[in-house]
VOPAGU-2260 file (C-alpha; in pm, 1 decimal, decimal comma):
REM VOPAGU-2260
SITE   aa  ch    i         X         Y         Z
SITE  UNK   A    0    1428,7   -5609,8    1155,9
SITE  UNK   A    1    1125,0   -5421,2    1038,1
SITE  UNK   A    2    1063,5   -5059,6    1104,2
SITE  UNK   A    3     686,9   -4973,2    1178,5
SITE  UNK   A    4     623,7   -4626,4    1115,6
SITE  UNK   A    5     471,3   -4401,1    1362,2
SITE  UNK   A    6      90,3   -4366,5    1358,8
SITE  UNK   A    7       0,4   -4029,3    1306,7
SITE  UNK   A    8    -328,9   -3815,2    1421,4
SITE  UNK   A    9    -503,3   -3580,8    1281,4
SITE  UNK   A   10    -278,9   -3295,8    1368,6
SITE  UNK   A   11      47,8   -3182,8    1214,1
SITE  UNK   A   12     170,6   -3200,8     903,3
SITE  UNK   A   13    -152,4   -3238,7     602,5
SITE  UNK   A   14    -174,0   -3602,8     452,7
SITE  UNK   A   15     -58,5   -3635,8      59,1
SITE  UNK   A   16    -372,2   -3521,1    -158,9
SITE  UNK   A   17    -493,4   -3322,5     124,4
SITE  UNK   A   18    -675,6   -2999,1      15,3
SITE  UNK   A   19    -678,5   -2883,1     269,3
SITE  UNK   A   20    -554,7   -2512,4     127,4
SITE  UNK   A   21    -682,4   -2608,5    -221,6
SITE  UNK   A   22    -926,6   -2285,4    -278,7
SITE  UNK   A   23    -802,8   -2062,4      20,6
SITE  UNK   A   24    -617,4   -1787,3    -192,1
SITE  UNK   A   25    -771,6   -1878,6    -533,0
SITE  UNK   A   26   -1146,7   -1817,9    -646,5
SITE  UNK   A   27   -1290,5   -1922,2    -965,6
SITE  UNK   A   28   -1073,1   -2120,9   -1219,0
SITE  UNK   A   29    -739,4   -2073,3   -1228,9
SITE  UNK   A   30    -599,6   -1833,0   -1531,8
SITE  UNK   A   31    -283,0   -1921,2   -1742,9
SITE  UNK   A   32     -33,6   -1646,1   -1671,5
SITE  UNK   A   33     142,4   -1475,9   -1932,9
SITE  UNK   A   34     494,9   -1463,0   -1926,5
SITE  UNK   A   35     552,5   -1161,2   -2033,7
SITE  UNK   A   36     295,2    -815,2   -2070,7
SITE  UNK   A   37     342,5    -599,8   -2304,0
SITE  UNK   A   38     303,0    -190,1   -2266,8
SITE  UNK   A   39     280,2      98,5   -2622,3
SITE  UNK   A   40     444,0     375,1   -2551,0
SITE  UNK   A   41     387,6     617,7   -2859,8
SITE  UNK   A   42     629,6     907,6   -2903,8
SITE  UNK   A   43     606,5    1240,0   -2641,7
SITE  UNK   A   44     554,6    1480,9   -3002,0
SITE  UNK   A   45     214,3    1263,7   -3037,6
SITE  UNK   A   46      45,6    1433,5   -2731,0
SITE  UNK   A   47     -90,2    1853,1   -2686,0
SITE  UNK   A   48      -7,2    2010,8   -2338,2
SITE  UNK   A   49    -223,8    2281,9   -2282,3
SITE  UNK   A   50    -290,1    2459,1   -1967,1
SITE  UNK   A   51    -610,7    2503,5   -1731,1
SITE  UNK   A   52    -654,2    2653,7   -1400,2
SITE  UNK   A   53    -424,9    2607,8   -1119,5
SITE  UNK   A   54    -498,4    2299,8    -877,8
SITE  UNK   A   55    -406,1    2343,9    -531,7
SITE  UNK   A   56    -324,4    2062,4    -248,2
SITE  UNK   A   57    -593,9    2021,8      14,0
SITE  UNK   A   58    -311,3    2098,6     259,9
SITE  UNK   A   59     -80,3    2401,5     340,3
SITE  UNK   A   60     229,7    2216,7     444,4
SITE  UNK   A   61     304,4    1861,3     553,0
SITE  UNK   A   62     196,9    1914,0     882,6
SITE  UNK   A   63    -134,5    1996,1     799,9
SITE  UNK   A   64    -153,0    1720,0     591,4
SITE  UNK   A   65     -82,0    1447,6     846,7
SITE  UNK   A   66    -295,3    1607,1    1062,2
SITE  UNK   A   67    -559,2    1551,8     856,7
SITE  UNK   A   68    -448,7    1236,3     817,5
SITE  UNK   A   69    -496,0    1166,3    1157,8
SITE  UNK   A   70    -829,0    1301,0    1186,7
SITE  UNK   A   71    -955,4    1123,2     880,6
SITE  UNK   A   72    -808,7     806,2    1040,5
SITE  UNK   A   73   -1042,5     816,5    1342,6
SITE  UNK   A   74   -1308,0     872,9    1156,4
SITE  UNK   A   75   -1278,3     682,3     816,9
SITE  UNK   A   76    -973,7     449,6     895,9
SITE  UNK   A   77    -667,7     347,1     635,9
SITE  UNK   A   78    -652,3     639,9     358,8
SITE  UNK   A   79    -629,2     480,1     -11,1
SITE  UNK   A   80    -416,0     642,7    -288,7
SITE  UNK   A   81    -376,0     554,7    -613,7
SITE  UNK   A   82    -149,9     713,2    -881,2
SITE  UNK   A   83     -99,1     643,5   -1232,2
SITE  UNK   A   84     196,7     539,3   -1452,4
SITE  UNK   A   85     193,0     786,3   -1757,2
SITE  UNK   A   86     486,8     595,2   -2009,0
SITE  UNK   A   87     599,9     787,7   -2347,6
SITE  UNK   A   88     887,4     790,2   -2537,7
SITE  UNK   A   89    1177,2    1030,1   -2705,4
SITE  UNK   A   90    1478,6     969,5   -2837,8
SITE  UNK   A   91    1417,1     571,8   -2829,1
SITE  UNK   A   92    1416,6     597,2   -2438,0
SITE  UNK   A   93    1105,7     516,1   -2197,7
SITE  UNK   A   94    1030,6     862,9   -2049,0
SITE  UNK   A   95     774,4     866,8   -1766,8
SITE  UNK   A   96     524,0    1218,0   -1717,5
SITE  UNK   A   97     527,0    1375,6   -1402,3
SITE  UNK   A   98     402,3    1644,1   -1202,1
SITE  UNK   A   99     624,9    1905,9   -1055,1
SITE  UNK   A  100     570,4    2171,8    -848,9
SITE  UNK   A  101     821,9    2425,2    -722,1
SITE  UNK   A  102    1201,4    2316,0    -823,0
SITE  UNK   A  103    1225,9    1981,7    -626,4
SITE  UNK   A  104     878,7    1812,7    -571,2
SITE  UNK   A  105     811,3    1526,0    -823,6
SITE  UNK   A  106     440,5    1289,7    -790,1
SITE  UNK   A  107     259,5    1111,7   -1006,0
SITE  UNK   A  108     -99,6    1202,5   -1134,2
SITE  UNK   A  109    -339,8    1059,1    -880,3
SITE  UNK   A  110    -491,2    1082,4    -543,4
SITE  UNK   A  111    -697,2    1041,6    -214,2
SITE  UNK   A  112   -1000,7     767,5    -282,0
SITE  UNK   A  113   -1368,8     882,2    -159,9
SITE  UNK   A  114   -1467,6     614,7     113,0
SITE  UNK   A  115   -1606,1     318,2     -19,0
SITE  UNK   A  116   -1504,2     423,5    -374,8
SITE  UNK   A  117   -1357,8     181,6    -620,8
SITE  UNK   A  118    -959,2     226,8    -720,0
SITE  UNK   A  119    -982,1     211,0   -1118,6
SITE  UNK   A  120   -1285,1     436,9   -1115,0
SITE  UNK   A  121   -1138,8     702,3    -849,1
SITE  UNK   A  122    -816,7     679,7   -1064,4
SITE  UNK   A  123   -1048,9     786,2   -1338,6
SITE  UNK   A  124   -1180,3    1059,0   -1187,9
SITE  UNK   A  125    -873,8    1203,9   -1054,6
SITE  UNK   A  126    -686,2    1198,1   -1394,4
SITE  UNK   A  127    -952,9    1361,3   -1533,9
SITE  UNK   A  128    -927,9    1597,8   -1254,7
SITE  UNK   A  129    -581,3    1660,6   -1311,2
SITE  UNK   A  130    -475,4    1656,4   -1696,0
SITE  UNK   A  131    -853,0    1640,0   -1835,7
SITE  UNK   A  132    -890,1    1832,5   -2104,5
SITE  UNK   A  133   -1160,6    2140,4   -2095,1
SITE  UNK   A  134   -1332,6    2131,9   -2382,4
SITE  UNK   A  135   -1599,9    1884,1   -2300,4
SITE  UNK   A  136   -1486,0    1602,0   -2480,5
SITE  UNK   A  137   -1488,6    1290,7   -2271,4
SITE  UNK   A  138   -1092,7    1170,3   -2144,7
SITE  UNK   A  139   -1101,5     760,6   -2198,5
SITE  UNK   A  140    -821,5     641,5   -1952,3
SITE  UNK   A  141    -754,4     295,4   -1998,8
SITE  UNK   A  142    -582,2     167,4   -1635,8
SITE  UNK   A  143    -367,0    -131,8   -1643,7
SITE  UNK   A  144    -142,9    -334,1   -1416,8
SITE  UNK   A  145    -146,9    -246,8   -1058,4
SITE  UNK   A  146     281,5    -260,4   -1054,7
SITE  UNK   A  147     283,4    -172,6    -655,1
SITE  UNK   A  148     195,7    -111,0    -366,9
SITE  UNK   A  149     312,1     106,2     -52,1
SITE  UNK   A  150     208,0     150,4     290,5
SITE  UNK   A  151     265,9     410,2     571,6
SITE  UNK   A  152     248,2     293,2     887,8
SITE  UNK   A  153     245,8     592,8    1079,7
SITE  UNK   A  154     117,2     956,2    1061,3
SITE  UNK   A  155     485,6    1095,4     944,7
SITE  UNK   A  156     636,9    1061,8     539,0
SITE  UNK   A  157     813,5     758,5     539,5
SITE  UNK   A  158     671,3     488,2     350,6
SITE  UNK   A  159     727,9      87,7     291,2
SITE  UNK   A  160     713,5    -146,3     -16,4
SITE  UNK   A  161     545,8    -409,0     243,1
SITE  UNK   A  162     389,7    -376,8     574,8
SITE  UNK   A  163     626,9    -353,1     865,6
SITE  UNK   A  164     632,4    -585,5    1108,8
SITE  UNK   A  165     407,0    -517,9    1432,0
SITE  UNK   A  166     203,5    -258,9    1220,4
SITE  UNK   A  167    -149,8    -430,7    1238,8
SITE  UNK   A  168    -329,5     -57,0    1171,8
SITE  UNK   A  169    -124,8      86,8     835,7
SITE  UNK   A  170    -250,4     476,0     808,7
SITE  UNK   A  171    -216,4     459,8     446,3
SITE  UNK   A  172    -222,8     245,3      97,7
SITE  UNK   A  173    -100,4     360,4    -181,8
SITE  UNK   A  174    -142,9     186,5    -519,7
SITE  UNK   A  175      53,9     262,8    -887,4
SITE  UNK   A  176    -110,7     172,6   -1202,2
SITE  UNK   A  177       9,8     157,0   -1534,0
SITE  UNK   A  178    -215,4     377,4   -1734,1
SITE  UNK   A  179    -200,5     283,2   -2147,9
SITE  UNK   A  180    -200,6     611,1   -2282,9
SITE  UNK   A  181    -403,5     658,5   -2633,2
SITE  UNK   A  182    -184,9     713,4   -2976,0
SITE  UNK   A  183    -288,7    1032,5   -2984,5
SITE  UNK   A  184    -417,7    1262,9   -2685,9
SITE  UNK   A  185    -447,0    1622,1   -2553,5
SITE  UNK   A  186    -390,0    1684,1   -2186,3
SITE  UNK   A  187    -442,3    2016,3   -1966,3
SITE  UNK   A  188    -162,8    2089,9   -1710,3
SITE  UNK   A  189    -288,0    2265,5   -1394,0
SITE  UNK   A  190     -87,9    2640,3   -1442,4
SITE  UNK   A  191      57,9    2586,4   -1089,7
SITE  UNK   A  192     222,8    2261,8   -1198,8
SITE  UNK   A  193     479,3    2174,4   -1462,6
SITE  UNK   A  194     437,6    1827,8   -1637,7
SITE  UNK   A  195     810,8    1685,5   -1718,4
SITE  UNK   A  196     916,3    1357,5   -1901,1
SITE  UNK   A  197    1181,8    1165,6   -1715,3
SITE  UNK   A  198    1391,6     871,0   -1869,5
SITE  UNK   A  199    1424,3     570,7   -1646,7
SITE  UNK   A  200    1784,4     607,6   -1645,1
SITE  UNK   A  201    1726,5     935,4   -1456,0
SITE  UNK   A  202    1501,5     798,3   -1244,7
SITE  UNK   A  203    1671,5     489,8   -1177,2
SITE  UNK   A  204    1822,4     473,0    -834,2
SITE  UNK   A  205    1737,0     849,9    -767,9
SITE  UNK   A  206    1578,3     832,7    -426,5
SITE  UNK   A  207    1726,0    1166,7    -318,2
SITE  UNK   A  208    1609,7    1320,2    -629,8
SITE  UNK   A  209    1277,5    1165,4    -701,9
SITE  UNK   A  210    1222,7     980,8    -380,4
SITE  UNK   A  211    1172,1     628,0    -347,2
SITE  UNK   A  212     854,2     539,1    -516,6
SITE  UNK   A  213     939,6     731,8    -836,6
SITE  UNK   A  214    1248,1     606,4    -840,6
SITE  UNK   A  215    1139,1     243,8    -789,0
SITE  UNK   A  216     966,4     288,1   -1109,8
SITE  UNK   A  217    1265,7     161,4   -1360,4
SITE  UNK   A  218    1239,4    -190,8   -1125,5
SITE  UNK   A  219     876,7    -212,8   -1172,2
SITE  UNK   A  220     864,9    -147,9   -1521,8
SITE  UNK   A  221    1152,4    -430,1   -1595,2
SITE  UNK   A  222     892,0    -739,6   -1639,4
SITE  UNK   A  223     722,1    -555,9   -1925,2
SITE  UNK   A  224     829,0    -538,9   -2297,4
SITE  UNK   A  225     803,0    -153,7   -2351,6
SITE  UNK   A  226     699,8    -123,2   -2769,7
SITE  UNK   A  227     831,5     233,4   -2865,2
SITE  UNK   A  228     656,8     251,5   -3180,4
SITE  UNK   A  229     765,9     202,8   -3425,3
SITE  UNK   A  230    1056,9     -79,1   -3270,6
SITE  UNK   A  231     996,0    -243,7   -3003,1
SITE  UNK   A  232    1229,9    -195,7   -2629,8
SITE  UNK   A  233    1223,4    -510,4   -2452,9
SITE  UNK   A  234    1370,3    -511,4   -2043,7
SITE  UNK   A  235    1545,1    -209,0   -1896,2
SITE  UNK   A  236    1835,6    -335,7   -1723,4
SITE  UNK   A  237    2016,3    -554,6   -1989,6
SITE  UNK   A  238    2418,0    -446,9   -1960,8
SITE  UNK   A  239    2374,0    -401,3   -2352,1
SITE  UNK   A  240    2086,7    -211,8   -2321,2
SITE  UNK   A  241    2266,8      42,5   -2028,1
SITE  UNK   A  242    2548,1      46,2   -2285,3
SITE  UNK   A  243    2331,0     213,6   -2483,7
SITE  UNK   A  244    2180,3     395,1   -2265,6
SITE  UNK   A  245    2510,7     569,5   -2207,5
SITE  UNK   A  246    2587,3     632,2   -2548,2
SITE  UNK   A  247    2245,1     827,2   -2564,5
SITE  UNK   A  248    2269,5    1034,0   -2285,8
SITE  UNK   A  249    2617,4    1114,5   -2391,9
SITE  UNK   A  250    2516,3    1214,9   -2752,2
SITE  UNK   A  251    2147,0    1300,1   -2716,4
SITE  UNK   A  252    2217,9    1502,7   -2404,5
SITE  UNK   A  253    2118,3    1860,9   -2491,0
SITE  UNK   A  254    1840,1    1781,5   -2757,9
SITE  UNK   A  255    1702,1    1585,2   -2505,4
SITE  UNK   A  256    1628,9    1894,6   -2209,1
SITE  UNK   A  257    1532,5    2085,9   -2499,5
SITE  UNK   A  258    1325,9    1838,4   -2663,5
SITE  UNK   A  259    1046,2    1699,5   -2372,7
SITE  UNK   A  260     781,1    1879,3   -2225,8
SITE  UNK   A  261    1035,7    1991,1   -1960,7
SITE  UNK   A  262    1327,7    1791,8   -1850,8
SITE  UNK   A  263    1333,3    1759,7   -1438,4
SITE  UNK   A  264    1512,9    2025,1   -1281,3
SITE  UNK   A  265    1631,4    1986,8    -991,5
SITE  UNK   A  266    1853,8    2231,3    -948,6
């Protein structure tokens, strides 16, 4: 008995060598990827912290600040953020430079975007804006790898690796980019803030401390092969590599608080 398959329309499932999504998502020619990127982290004694004038927030308190949130929204639509990933290293372990202000509020360098303006240049500016040095000389930021993104959906703090579902209006977008710091550099610290070097392993699974995007940092920075000149650090989450980890922080404990810029405090 023979079997005479179905006839099929136009409809349903797309014929074999159909194109039919051939060039939706991709423009141009397509790019080799590389397995594996590779980020310099040059030791924390390489770089000058000086000081500069204080920088205040736009807002008094969060409430202020989501109400300006709101009224930008009506007016300008989704706020854009970006922040930068500033990556050193001491005592053989990744360290990552952050801003804090008061006892317990941690952020990464970076900001609010000027409508219309683009992310690597308004990351740019705001760096400069924030650890720029003052004595005229030019900063050269070199941005990277965009490692993630985050979204709030609504005008209150909590915010979401992806968009949530039935959120078709997000009220903000933040970005994080790797920023490839310079062998050498100076940097000015605004007087009201504190800039601290954190290890990942501090970091690492530290919402309550840190809060999720900083702490989501270790997990980003895992594809990468962090070079600690003069060796080279490759992965983050390796059982060996935790192992020694462990024996660091055990041994290396008080020389490193006293060593960084300023250990996190979060007492």
């Amino acid at each position: 008995m023979s079997i005479v398959p179905p006839s099929r329309s136009s409809a349903g499932w797309p014929r074999g060598g159909s194109v039919q999504f051939g060039n939706k998502y991709m423009s141009g020619p397509a790019k080799a990827l590389s397995l594996e990127r590779t980020i310099n982290l040059y030791p924390l004694t390489n770089y000058t912290f000086g000081t500069k004038e204080p920088l205040y927030e736009k807002d008094s308190s969060v409430a202020a600040r989501f109400q300006r949130m709101r009224e930008e929204f009506d007016k300008m639509g989704m706020r854009r953020t970006v922040e930068g990933v500033l990556i050193v290293h001491e005592h053989r372990l990744p360290h990552v430079l952050l801003l804090q202000l008061g006892t317990t509020f941690f952020k990464l360098p970076g900001g609010e975007l000027s409508p219309g303006e683009d992310e690597v240049d308004g990351l740019k500016r705001l760096m400069t804006e924030i650890l720029g040095r003052q004595d005229g000389v030019k900063q050269d930021w070199v941005i990277d790898d965009c490692i993630g993104n985050w979204w709030r959906p609504n005008f209150e703090p909590p915010q979401y690796p992806y968009i949530p579902a039935h959120t078709t209006k997000p009220k903000e977008h933040k970005k994080l980019f790797v920023v490839q710091l310079q062998e050498k550099a100076l940097f000015a610290v605004p007087k009201n803030y504190k800039l601290v070097a954190a290890p990942l392993f501090e970091l690492y699974d530290n919402a309550p401390g840190y809060g999720p995007i900083i702490s989501s940092l270790p997990q980003l920075l895992s594809r990468y092969c962090l070079c600690l000149f003069p060796f080279v650090f490759r992965g983050c989450f390796d059982s060996n590599v935790w192992n020694t980890f462990d024996l660091k922080v055990n041994s290396k404990n008080s020389s490193l608080k006293a060593s960084a810029i300023a250990m996190p405090n979060r007492a």
